[in-house]
ROTIZA-480293 format. One record per residue: residue number from 0; residue in three letters; x, y, z of N, C-alpha, C, O, CB in turn. Coordinates in Angstrom, 1 decimal. Glycine has a CB too. Example, Ala and Ser with C-alpha at 12.3 -4.5 7.8 and 13.67 -1.06 7.14 Angstrom:
! residues 2
{0, ALA, {13.2, -5.7, 7.8}, {12.3, -4.5, 7.8}, {13.2, -3.3, 7.8}, {14.2, -3.3, 8.5}, {11.3, -4.5, 9.0}};
{1, SER, {12.8, -2.2, 7.1}, {13.7, -1.1, 7.1}, {12.9, 0.0, 7.9}, {13.4, 1.1, 8.0}, {14.1, -0.6, 5.7}};
This chain:
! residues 152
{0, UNK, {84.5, -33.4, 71.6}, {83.9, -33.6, 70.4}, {84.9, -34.1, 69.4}, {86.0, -33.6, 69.3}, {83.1, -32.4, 69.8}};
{1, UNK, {84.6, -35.1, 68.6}, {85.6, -35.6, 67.7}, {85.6, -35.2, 66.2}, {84.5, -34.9, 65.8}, {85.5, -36.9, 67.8}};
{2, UNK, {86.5, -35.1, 65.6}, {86.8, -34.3, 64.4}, {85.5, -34.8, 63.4}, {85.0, -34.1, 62.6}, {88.5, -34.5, 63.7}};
{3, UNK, {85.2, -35.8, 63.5}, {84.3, -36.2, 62.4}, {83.0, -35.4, 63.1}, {82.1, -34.7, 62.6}, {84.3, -38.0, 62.1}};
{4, UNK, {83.0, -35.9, 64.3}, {81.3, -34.9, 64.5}, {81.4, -33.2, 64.3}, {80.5, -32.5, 63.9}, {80.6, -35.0, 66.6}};
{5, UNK, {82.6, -32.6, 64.6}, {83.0, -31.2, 64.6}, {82.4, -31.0, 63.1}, {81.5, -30.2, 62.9}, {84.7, -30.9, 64.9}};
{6, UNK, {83.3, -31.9, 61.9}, {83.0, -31.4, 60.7}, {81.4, -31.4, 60.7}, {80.7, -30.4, 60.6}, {83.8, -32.3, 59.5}};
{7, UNK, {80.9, -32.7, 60.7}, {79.2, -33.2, 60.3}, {78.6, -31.6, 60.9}, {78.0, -30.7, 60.3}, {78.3, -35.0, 61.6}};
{8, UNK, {79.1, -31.6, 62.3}, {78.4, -30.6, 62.2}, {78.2, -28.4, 61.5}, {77.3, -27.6, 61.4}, {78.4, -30.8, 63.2}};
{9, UNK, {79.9, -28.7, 61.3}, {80.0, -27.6, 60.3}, {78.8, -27.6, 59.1}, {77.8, -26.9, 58.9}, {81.4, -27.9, 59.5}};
{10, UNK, {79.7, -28.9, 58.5}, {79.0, -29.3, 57.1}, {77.3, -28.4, 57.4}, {77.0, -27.4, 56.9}, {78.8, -31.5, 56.7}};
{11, UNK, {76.5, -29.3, 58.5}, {75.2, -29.2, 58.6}, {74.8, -27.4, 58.8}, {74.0, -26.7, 58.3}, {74.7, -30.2, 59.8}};
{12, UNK, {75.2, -27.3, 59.4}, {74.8, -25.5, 60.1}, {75.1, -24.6, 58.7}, {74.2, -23.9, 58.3}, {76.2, -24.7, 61.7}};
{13, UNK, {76.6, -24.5, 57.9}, {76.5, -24.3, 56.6}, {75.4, -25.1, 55.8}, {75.0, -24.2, 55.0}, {77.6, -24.5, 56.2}};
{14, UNK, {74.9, -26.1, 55.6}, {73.8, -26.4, 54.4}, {72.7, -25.4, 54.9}, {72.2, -24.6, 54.2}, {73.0, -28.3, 54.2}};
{15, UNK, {72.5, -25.5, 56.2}, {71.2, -24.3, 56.9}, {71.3, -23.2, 56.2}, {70.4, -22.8, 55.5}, {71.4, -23.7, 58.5}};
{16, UNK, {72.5, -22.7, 56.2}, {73.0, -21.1, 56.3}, {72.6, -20.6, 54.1}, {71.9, -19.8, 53.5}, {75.6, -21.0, 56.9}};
{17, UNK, {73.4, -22.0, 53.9}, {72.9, -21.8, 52.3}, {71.3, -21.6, 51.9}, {70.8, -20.9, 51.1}, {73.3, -23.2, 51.5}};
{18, UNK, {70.9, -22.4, 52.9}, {69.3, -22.6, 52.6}, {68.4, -20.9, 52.6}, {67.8, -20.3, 51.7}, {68.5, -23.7, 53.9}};
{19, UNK, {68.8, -20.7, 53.8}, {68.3, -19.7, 54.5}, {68.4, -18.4, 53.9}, {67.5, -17.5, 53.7}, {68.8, -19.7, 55.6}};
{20, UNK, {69.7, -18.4, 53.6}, {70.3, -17.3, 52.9}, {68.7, -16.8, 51.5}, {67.9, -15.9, 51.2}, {72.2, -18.1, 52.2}};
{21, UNK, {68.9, -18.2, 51.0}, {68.4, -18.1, 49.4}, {67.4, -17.9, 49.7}, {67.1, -16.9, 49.1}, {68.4, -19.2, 48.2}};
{22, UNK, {66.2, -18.4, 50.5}, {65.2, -18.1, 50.9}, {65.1, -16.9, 51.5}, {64.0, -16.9, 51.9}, {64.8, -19.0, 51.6}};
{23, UNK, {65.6, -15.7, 51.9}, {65.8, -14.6, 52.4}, {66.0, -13.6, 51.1}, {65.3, -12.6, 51.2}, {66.8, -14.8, 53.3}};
{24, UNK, {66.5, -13.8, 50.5}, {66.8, -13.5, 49.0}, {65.8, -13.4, 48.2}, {65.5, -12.5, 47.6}, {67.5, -14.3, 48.4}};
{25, UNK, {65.4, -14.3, 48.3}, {63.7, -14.7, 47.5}, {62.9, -13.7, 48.0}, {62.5, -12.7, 47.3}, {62.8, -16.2, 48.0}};
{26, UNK, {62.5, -14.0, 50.0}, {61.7, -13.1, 49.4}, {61.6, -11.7, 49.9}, {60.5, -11.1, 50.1}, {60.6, -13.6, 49.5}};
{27, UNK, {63.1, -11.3, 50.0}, {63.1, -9.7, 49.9}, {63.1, -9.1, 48.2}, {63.0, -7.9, 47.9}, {64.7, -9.1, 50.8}};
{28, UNK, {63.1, -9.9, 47.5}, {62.6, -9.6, 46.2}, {61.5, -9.8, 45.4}, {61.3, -9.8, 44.2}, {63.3, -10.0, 45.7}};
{29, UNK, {60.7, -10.1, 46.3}, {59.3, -9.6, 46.4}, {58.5, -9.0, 46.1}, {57.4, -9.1, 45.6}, {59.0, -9.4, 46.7}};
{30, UNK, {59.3, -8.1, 46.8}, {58.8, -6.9, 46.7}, {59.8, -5.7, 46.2}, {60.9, -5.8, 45.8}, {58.3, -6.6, 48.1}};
{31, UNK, {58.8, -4.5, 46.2}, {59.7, -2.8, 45.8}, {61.2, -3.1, 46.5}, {61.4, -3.6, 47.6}, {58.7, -0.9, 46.8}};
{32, UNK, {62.1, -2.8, 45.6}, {63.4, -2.9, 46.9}, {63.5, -1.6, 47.6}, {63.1, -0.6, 47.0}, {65.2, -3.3, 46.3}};
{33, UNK, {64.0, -1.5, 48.8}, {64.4, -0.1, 48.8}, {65.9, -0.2, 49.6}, {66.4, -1.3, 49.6}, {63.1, 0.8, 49.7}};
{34, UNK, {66.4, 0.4, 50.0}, {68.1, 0.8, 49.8}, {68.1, -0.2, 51.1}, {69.0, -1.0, 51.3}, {68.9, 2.7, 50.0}};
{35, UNK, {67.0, -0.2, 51.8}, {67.7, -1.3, 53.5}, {67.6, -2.6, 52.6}, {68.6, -3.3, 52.4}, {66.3, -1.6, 55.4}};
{36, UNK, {66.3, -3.0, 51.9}, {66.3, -4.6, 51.7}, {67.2, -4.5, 50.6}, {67.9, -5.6, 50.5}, {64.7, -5.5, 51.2}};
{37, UNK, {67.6, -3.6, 49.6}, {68.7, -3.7, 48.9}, {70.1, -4.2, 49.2}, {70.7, -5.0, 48.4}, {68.9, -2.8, 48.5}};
{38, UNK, {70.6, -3.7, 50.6}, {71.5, -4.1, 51.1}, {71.9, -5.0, 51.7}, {73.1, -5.4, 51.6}, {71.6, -3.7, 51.5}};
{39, UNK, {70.4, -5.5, 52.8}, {69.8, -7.1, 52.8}, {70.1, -8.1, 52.4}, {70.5, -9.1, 53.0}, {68.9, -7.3, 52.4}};
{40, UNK, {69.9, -7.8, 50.5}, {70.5, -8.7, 49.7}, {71.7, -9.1, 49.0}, {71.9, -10.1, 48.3}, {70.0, -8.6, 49.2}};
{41, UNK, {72.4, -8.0, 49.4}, {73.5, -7.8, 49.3}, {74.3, -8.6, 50.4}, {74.8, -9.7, 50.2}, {73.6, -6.5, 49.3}};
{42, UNK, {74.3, -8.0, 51.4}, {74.7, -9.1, 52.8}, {74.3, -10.3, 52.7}, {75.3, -11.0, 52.9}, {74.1, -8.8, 54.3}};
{43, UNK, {73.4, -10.9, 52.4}, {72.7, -12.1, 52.7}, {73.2, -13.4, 51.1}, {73.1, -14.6, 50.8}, {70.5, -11.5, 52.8}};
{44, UNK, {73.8, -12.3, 50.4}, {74.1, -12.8, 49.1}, {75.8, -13.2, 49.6}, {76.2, -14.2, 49.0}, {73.8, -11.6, 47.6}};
{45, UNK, {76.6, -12.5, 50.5}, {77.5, -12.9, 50.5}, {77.8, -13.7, 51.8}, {78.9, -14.1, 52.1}, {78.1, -12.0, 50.1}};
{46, UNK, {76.6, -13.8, 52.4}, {77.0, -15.3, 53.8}, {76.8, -16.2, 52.8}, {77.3, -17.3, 53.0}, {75.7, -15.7, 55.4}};
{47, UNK, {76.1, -16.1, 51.8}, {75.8, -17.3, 51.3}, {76.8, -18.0, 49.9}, {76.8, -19.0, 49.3}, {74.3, -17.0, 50.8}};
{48, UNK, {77.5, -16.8, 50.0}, {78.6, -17.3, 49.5}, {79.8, -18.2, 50.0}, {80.5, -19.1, 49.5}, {79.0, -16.4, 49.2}};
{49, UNK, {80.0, -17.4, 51.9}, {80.7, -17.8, 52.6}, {80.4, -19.2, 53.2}, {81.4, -20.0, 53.3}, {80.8, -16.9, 53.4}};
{50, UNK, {79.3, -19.6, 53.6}, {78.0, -20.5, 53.9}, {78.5, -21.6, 52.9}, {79.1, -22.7, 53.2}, {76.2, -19.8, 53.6}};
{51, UNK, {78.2, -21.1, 51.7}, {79.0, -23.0, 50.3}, {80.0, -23.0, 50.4}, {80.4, -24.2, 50.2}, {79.1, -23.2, 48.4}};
{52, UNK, {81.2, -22.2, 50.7}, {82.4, -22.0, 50.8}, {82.4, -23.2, 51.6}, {82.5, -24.3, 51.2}, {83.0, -20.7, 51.2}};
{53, UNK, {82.3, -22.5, 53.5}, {82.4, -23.6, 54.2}, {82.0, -25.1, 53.9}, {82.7, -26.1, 54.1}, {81.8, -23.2, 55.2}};
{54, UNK, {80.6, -25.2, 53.2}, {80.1, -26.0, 53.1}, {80.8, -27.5, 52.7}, {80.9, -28.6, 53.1}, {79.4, -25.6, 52.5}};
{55, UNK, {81.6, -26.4, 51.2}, {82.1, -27.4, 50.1}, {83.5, -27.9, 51.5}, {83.6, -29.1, 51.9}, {82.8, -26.4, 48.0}};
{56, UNK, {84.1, -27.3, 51.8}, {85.3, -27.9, 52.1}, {85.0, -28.6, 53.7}, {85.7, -29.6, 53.8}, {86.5, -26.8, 52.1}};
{57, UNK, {84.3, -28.2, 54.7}, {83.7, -29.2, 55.5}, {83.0, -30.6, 54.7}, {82.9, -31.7, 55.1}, {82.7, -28.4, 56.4}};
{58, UNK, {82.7, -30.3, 53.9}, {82.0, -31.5, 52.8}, {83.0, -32.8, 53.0}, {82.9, -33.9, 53.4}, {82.0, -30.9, 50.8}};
{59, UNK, {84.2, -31.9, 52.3}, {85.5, -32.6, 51.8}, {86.3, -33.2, 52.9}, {86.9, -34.3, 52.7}, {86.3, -31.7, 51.2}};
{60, UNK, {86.3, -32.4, 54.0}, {86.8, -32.9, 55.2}, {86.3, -34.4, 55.5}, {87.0, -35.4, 55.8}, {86.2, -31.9, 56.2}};
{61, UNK, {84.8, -34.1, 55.3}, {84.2, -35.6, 55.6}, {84.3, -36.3, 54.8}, {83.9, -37.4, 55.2}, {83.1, -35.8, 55.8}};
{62, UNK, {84.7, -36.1, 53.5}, {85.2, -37.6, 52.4}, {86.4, -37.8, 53.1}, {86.4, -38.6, 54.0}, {85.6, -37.4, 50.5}};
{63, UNK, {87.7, -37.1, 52.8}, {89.1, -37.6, 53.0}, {89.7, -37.6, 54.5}, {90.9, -37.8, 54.7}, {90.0, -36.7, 52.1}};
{64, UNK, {88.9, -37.4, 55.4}, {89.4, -37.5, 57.1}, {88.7, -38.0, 58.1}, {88.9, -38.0, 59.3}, {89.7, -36.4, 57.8}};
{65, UNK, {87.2, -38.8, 57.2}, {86.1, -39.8, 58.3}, {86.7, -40.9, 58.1}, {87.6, -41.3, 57.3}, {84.2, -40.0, 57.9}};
{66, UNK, {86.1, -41.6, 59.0}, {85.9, -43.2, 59.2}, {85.8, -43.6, 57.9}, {86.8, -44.1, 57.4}, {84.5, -43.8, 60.0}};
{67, UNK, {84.4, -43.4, 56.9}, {84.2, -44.2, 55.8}, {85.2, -44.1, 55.0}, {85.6, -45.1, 54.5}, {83.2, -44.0, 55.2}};
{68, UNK, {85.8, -42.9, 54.8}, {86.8, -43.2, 53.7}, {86.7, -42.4, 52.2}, {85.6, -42.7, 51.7}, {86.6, -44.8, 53.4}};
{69, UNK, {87.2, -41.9, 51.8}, {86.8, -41.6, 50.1}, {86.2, -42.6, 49.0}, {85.5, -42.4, 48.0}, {88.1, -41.3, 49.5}};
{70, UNK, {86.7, -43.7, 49.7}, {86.2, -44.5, 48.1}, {84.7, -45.2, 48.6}, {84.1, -46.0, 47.9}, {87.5, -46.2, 47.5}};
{71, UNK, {84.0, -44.8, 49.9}, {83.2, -45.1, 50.2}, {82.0, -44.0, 49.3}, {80.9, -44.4, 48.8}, {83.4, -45.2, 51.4}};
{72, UNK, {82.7, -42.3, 49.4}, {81.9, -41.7, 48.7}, {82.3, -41.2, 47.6}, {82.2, -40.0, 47.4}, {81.4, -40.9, 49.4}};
{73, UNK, {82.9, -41.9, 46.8}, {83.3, -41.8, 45.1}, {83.0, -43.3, 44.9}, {83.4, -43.5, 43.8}, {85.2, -41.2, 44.7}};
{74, UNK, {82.6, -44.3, 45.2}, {81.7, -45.1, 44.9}, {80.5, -44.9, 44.8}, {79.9, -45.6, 44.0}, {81.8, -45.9, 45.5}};
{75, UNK, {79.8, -43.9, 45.5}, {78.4, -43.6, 45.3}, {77.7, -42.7, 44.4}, {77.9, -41.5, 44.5}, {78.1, -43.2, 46.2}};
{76, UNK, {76.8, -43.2, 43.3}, {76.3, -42.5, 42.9}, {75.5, -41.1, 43.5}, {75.5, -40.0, 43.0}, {75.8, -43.2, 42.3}};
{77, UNK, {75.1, -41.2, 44.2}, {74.0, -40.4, 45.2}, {75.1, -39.4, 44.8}, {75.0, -38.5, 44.0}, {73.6, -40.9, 47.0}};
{78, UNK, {76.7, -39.8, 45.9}, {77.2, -38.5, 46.6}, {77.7, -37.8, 45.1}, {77.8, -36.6, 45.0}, {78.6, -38.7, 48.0}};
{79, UNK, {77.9, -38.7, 44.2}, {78.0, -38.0, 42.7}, {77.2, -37.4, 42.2}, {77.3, -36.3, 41.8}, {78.4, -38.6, 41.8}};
{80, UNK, {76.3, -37.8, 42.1}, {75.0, -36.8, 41.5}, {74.8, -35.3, 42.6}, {74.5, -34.2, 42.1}, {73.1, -37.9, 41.6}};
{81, UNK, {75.0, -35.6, 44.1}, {75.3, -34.4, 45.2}, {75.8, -33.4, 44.5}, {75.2, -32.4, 44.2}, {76.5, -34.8, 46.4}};
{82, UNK, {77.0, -33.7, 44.3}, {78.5, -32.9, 44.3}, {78.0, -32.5, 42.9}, {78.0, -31.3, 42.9}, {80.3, -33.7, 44.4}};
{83, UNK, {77.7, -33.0, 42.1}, {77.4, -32.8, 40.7}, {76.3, -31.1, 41.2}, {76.7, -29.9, 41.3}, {76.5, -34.6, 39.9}};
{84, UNK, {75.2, -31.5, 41.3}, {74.4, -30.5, 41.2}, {74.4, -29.3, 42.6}, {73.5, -28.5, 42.7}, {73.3, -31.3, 41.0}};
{85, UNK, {75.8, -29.6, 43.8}, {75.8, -28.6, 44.3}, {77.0, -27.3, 43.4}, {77.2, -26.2, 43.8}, {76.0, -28.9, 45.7}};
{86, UNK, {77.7, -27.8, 42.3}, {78.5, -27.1, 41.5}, {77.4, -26.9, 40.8}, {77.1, -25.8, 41.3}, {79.8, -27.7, 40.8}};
{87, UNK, {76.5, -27.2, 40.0}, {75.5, -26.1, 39.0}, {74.9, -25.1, 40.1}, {75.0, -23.9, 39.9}, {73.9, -27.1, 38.1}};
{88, UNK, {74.4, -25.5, 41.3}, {74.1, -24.4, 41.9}, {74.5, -23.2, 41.7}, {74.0, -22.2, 41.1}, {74.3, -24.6, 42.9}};
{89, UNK, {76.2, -23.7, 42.4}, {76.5, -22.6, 42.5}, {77.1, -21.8, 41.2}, {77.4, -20.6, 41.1}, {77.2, -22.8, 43.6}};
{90, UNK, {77.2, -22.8, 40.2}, {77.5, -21.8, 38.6}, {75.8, -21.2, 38.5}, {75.6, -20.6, 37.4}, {78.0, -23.2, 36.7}};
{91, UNK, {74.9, -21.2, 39.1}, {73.5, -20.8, 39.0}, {73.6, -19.4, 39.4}, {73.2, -18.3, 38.8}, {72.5, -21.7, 40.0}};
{92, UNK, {74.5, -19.5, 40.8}, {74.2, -18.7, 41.6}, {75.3, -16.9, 41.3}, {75.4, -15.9, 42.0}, {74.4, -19.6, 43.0}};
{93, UNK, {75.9, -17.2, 39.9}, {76.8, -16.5, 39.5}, {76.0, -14.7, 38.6}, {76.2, -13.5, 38.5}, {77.7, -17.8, 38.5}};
{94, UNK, {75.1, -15.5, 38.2}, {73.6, -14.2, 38.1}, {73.5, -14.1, 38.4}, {74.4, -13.2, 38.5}, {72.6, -13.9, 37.9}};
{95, UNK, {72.4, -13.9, 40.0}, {72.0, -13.3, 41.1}, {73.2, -12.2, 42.0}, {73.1, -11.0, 42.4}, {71.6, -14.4, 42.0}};
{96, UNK, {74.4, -13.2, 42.0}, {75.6, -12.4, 42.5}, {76.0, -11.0, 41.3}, {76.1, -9.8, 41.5}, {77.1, -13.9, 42.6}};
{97, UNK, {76.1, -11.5, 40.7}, {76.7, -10.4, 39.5}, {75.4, -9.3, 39.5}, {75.5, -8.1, 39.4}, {77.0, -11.2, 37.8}};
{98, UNK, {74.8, -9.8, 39.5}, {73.5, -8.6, 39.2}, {73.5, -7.8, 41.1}, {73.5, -6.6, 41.1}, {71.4, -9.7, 38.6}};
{99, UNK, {73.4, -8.4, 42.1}, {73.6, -7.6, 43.7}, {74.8, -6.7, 43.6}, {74.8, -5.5, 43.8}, {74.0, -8.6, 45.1}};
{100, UNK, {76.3, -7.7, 43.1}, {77.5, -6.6, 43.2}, {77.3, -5.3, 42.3}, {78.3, -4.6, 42.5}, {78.9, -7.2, 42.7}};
{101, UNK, {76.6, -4.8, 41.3}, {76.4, -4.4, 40.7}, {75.7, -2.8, 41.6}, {75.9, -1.6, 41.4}, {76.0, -5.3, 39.8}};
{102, UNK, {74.9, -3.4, 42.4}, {74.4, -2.1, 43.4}, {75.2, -1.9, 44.1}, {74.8, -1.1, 44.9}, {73.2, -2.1, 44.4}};
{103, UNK, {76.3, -2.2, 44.4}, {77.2, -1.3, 45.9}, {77.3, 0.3, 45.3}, {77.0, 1.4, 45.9}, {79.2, -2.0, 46.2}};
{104, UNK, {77.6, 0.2, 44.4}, {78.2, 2.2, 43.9}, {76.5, 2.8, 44.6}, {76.3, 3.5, 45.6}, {78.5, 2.8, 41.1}};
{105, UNK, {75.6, 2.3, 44.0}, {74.2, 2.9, 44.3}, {73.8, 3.1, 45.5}, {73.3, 4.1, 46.0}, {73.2, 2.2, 43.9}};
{106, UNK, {74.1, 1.8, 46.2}, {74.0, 1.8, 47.5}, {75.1, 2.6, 48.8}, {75.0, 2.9, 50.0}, {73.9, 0.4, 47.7}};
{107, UNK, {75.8, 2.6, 48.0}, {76.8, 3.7, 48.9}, {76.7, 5.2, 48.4}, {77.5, 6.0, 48.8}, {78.5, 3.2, 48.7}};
{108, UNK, {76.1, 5.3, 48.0}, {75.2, 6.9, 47.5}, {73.8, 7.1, 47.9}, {73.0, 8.0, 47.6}, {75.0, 7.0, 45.6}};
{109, UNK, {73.4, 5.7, 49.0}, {72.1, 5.9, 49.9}, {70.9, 6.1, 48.6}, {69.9, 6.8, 48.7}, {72.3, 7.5, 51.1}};
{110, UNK, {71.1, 5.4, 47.3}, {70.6, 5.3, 46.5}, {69.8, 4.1, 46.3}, {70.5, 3.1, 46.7}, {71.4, 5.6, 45.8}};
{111, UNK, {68.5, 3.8, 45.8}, {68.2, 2.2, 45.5}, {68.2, 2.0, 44.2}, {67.6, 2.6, 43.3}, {66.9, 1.7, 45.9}};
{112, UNK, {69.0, 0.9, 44.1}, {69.5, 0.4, 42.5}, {67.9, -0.2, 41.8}, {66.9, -0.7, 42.2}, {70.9, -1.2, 42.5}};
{113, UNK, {68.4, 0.1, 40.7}, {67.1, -0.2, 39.6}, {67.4, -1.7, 39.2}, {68.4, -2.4, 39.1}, {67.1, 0.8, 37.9}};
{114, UNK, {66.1, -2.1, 39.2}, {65.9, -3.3, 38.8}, {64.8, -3.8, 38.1}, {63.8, -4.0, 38.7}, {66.0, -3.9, 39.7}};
{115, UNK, {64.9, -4.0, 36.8}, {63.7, -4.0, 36.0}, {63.2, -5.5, 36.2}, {63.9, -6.5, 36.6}, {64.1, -3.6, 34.4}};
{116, UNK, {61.6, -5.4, 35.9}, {60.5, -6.6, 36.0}, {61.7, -7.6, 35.5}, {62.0, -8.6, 36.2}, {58.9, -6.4, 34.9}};
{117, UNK, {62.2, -7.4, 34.6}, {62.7, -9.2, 33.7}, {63.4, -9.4, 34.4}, {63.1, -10.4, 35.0}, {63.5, -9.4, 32.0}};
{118, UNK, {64.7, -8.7, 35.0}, {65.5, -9.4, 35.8}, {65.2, -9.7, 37.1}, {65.8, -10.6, 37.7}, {66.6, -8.9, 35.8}};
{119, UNK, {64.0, -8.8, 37.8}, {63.9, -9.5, 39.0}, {63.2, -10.7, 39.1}, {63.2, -11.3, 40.1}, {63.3, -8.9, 39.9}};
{120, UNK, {62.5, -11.2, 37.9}, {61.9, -12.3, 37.6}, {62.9, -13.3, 37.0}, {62.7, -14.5, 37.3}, {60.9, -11.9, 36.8}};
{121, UNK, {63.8, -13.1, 36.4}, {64.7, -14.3, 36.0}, {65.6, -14.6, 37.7}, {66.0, -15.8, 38.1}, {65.9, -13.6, 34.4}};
{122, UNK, {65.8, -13.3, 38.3}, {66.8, -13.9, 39.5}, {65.7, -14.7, 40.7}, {66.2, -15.3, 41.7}, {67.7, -12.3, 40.3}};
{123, UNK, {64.6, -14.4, 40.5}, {63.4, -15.1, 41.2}, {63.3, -16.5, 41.0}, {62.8, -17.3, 41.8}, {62.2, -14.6, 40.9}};
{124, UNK, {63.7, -16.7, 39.7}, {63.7, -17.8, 39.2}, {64.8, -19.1, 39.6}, {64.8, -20.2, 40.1}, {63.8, -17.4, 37.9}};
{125, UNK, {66.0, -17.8, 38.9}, {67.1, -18.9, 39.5}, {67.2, -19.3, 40.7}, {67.7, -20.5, 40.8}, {68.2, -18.4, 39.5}};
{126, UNK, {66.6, -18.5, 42.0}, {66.7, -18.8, 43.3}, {65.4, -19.9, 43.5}, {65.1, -20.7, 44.4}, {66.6, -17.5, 44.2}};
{127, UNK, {65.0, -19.6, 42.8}, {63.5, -21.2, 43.0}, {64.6, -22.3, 42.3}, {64.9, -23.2, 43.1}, {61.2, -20.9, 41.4}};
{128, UNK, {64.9, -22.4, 41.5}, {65.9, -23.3, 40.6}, {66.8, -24.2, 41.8}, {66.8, -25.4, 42.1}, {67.1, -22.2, 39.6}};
{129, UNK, {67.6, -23.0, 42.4}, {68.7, -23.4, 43.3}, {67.8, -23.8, 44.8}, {68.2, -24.7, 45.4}, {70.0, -22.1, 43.5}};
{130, UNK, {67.1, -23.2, 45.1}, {66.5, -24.4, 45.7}, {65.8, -25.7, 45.7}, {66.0, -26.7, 46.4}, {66.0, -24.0, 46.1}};
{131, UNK, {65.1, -25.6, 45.0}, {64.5, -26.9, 44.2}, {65.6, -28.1, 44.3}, {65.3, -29.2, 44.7}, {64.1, -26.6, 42.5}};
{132, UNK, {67.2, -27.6, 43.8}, {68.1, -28.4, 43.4}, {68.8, -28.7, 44.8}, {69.5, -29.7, 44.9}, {68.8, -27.8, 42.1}};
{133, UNK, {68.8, -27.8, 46.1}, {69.5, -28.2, 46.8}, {68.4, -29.7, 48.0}, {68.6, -30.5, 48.9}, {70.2, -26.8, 47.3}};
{134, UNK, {67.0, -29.1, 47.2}, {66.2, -29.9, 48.4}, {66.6, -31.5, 47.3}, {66.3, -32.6, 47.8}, {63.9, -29.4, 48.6}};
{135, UNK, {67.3, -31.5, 46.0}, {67.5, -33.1, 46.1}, {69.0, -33.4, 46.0}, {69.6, -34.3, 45.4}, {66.6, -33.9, 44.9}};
{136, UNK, {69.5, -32.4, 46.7}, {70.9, -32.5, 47.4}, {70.9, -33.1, 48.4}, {71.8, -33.9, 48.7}, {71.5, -31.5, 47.7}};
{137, UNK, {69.5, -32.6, 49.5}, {69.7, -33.4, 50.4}, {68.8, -34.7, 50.6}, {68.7, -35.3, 51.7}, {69.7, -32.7, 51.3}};
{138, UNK, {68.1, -35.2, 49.4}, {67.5, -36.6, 49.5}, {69.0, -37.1, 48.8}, {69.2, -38.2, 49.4}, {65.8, -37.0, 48.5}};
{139, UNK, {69.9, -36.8, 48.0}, {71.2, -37.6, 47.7}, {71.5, -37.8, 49.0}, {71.2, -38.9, 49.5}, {72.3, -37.0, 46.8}};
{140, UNK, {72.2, -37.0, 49.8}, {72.8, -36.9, 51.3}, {71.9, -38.3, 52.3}, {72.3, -39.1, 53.2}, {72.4, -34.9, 52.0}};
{141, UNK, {70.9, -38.0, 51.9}, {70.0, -39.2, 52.7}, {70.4, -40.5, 52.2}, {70.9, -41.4, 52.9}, {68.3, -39.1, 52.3}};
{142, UNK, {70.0, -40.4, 50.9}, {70.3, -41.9, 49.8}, {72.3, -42.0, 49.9}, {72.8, -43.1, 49.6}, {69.6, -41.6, 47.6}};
{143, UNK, {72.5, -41.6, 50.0}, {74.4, -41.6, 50.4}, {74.3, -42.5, 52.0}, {74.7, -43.7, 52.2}, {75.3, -39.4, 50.6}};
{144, UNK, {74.0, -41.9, 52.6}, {74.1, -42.2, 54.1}, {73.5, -44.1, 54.6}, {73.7, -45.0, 55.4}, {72.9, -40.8, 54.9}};
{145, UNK, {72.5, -43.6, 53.6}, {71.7, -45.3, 53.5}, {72.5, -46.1, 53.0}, {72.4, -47.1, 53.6}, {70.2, -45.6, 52.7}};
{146, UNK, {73.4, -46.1, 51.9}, {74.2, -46.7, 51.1}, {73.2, -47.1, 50.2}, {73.3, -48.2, 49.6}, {75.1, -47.7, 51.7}};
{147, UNK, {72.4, -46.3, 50.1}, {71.5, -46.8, 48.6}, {72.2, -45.7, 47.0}, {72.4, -44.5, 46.7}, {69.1, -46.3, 48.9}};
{148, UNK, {72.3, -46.9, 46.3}, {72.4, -46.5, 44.8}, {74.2, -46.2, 45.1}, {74.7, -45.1, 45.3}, {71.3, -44.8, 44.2}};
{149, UNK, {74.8, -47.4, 45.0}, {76.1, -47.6, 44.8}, {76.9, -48.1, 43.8}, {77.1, -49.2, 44.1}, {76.3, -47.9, 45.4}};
{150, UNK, {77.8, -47.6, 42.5}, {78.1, -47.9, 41.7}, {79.2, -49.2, 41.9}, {80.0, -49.6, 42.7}, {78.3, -46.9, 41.3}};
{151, UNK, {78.7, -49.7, 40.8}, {79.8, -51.1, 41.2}, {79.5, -52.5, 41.9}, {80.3, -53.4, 42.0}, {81.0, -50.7, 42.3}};
């Protein structure tokens, strides 16, 4: 397998892992939490950390060590509006996180952390947000690949 399919395919199994994650998140918050799905979200909050991590820098791999080249995708609007709105994501995703790390003491006292109506509804939110935004992450990724909407 060659380094450029190795990365593509990083890149891809991470965008999965992000997806999945948030969608898992969603909808163990749903419902009543109790100390397992609390923890759930806890775990599942930090693949999905690990998951963009990979993402962003397999991302990068494929600008600066493919065939096409960097200035193929810093000529593009698409992959700029991409990159653009997978950074709000993840400044999105800085609530949800702060508010989960916040249960470990609870949860390591076999305790279930409180979570009032407003905030499980604002972190319900954000995670509808950050998905919404990554499903036109990947119509950019589409419109990048087509070479449609190129600056210059």
């Amino acid at each position: 397998m060659t380094a450029t399919v190795t990365a593509a395919f990083i890149h891809h199994i991470a965008a999965f892992l992000v997806f999945a994650t948030l969608m898992l998140e969603l909808v163990l918050l749903r419902n009543e939490l109790t100390v397992s799905s609390a923890r759930s979200i806890v775990r599942m909050d930090m693949v999905y950390g690990i998951a963009a991590t990979v993402l962003l820098v397999a991302g990068f791999v494929r600008v600066f060590h493919t065939e096409k080249g960097s200035a193929y995708y810093f000529e593009s609007g698409s992959f700029l509006l991409k990159l653009t709105l997978f950074i709000v994501v993840g400044l999105l995703s800085i609530y949800p996180t702060m508010q989960f790390l916040r249960w470990r003491k609870t949860l390591r006292e076999q305790r279930v952390p409180e979570l009032a109506d407003g905030t499980r509804r604002k972190i319900r939110m954000v995670l509808h947000l950050e998905l919404t935004l990554i499903a036109v992450i990947i119509l950019m990724a589409i419109m990048m690949a087509r070479g449609l909407w190129f600056l210059g």
